[in-house]
C-alpha positions as CSV (number, residue, x, y, z in Angstrom):
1,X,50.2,-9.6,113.6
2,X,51.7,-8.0,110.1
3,X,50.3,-9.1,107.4
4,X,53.1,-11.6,105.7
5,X,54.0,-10.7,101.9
6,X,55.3,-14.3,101.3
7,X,54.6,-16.1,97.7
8,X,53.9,-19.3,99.0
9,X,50.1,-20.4,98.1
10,X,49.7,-21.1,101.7
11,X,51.1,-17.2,102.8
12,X,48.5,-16.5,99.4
13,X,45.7,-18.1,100.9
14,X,46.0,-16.6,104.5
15,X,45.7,-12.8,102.6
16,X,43.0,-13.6,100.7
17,X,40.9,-14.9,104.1
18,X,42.3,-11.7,105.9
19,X,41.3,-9.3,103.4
20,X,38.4,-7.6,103.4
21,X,35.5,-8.1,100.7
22,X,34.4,-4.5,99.6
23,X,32.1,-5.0,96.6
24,X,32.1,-6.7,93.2
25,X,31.7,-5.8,89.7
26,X,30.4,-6.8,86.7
27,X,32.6,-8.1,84.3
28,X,31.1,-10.9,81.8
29,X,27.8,-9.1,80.1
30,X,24.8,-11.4,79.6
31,X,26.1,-12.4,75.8
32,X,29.3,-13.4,76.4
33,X,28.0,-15.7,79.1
34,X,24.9,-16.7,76.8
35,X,27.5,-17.8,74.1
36,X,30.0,-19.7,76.1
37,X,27.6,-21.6,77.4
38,X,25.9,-22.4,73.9
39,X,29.4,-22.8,72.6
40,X,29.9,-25.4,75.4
41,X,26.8,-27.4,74.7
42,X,27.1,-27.3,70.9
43,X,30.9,-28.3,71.7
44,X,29.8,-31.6,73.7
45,X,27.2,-32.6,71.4
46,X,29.6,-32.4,68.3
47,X,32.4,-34.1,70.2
48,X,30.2,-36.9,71.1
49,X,28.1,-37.2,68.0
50,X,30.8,-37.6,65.4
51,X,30.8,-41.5,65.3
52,X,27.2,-42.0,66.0
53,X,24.6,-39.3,65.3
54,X,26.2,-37.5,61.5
55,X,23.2,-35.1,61.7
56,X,23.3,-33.9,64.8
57,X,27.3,-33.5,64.4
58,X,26.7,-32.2,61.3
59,X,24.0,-29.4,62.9
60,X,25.8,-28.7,66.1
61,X,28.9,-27.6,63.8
62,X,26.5,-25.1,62.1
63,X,25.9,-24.0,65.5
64,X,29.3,-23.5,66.3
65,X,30.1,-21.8,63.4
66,X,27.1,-19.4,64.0
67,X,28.5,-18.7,67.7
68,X,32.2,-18.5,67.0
69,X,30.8,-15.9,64.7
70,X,28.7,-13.5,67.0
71,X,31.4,-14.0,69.6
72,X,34.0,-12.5,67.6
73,X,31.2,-9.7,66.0
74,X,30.4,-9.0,70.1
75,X,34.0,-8.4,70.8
76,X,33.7,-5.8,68.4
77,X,31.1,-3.8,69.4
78,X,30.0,-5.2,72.7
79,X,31.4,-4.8,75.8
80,X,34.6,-4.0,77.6
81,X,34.9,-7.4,78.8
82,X,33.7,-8.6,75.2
83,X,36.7,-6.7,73.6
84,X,39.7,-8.7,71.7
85,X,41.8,-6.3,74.2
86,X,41.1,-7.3,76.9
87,X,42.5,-10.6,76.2
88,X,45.4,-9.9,74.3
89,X,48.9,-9.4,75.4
90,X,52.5,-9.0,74.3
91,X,54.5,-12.2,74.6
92,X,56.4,-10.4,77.1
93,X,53.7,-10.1,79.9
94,X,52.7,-13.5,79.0
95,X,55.9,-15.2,79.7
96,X,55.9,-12.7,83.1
97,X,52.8,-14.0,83.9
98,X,53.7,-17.4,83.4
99,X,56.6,-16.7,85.4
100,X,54.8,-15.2,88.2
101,X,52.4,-18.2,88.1
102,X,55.3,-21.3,88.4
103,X,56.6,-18.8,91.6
104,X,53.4,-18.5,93.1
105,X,52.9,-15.1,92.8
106,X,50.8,-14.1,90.3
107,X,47.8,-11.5,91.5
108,X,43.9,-12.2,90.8
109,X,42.9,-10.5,87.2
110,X,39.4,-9.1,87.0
111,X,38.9,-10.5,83.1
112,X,41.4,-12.7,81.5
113,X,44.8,-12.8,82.7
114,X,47.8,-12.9,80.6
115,X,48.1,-16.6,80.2
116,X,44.8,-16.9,80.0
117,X,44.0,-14.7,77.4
118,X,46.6,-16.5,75.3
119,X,44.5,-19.7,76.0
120,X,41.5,-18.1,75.1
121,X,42.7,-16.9,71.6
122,X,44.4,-20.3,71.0
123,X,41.0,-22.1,71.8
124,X,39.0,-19.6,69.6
125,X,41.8,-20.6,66.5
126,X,41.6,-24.0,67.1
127,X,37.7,-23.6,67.0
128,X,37.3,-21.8,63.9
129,X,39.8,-24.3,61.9
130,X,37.5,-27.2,63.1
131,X,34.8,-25.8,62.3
132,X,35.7,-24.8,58.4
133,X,38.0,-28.2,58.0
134,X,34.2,-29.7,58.9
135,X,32.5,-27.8,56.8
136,X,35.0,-28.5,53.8
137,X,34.6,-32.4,54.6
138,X,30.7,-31.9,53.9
139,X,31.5,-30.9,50.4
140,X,34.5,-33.8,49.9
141,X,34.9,-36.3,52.1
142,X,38.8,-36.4,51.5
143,X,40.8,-38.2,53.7
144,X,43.2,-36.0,54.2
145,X,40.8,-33.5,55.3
146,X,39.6,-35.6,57.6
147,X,42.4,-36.5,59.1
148,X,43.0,-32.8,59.5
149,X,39.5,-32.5,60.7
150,X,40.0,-34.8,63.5
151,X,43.5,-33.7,64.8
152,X,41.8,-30.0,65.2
153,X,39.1,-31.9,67.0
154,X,41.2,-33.4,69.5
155,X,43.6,-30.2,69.9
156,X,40.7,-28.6,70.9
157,X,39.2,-30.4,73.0
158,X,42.5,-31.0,74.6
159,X,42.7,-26.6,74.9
160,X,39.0,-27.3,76.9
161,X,40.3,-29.7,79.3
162,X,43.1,-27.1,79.5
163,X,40.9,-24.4,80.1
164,X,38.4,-25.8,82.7
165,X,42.0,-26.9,85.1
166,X,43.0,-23.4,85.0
167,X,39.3,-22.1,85.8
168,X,40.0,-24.8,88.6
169,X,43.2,-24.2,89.5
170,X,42.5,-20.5,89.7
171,X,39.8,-21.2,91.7
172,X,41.5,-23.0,94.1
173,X,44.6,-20.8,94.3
174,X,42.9,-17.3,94.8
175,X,39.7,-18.4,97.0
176,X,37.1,-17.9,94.3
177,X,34.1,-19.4,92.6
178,X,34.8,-18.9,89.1
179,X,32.4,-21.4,87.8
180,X,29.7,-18.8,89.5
181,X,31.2,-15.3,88.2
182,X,30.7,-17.2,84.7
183,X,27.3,-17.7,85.2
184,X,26.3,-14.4,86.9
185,X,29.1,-12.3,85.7
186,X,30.6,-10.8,88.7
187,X,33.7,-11.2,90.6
188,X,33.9,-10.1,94.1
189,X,36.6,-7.2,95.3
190,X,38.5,-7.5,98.3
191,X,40.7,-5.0,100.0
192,X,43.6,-6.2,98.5
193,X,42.8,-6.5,94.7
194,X,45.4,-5.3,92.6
195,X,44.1,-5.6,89.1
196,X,44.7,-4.6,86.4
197,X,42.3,-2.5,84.9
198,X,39.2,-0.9,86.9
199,X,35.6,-0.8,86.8
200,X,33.2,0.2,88.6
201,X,32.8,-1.3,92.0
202,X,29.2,-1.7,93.1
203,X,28.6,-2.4,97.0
């Protein structure tokens, strides 16, 4: 029986179980991975000390600050994967992308995928403007600042519910654990990958 070439997500999800796993490859290194999930931890823990626990707020900004910092210093000199381009894009493959996505026919990406990408560098903006509106509200308490301080709070935390439904829906949609390829860095290959940059395949 011919393989169909529909867009539907149900024609999607009968390729993906017909085609044939062939490897995997690496593609988050051990420090990105350490860092999201610090940054994830130190993200809870500020979210839900602010009212409650000021030190511990106060500490796990530091720690945020600190991470946001080596993140962005890895991407320099660290990996592939690690590298500012890998997740950015012109606007004009992001709206394809989001294009192809509404019509059910957007292809797995080995890294970040257009849209994605664009999340990711929103989310790291958002971050960093918490993170220095909180640190300005240590040396005066201004309520204007805070009231900047906790709009950036929400809008971020709003981009990290965001996030985790795309890690969901992607999940869902192409047949694959990303929750686990974030923790051990790999993303299996199957026969008919189309991404859209290589690396090296390991059996």
């Amino acid at each position: 029986m011919p393989e169909t070439t529909s867009t539907n997500i149900t024609c999607l999800y009968h390729r993906h179980v017909r085609a044939r796993v062939i490897g995997y490859v690496y593609v988050w290194d051990p420090l990105v991975r350490i860092i999201h999930g610090a940054m994830t931890l130190a993200l809870l823990a500020a979210y839900f000390s602010s009212q409650h626990a000021p030190a511990l707020h106060r500490w796990s900004g530091y720690a945020l600050a600190f991470l946001v910092i080596s993140r962005l210093l890895w991407g320099l000199v660290g990996s592939l994967s690690a590298h500012p381009g890998e997740y950015v894009h012109t606007r004009a493959t992001i709206a394809q992308h989001l294009k192809d996505i509404l019509a059910s026919r957007d292809k797995r990406c080995l890294g970040h995928s257009p849209v994605g990408g664009a999340l990711h560098i929103l989310l790291l903006t958002f971050l960093c403007c918490t993170v220095m509106s909180g640190a300005g509200l240590s040396l005066s308490a201004h309520p204007f600042l805070s009231g900047i301080h906790t709009f950036l709070a929400e809008g971020t935390a709003a981009l990290v519910l965001l996030h985790l439904a795309a890690v969901l829906i992607r999940s869902l949609r192409h047949r694959e654990n990303l929750i686990a390829s974030i923790l051990h860095g790999r993303k299996v290959v199957r026969s008919d990958d189309a991404f859209f940059h290589d690396d090296t395949l390991h059996k």
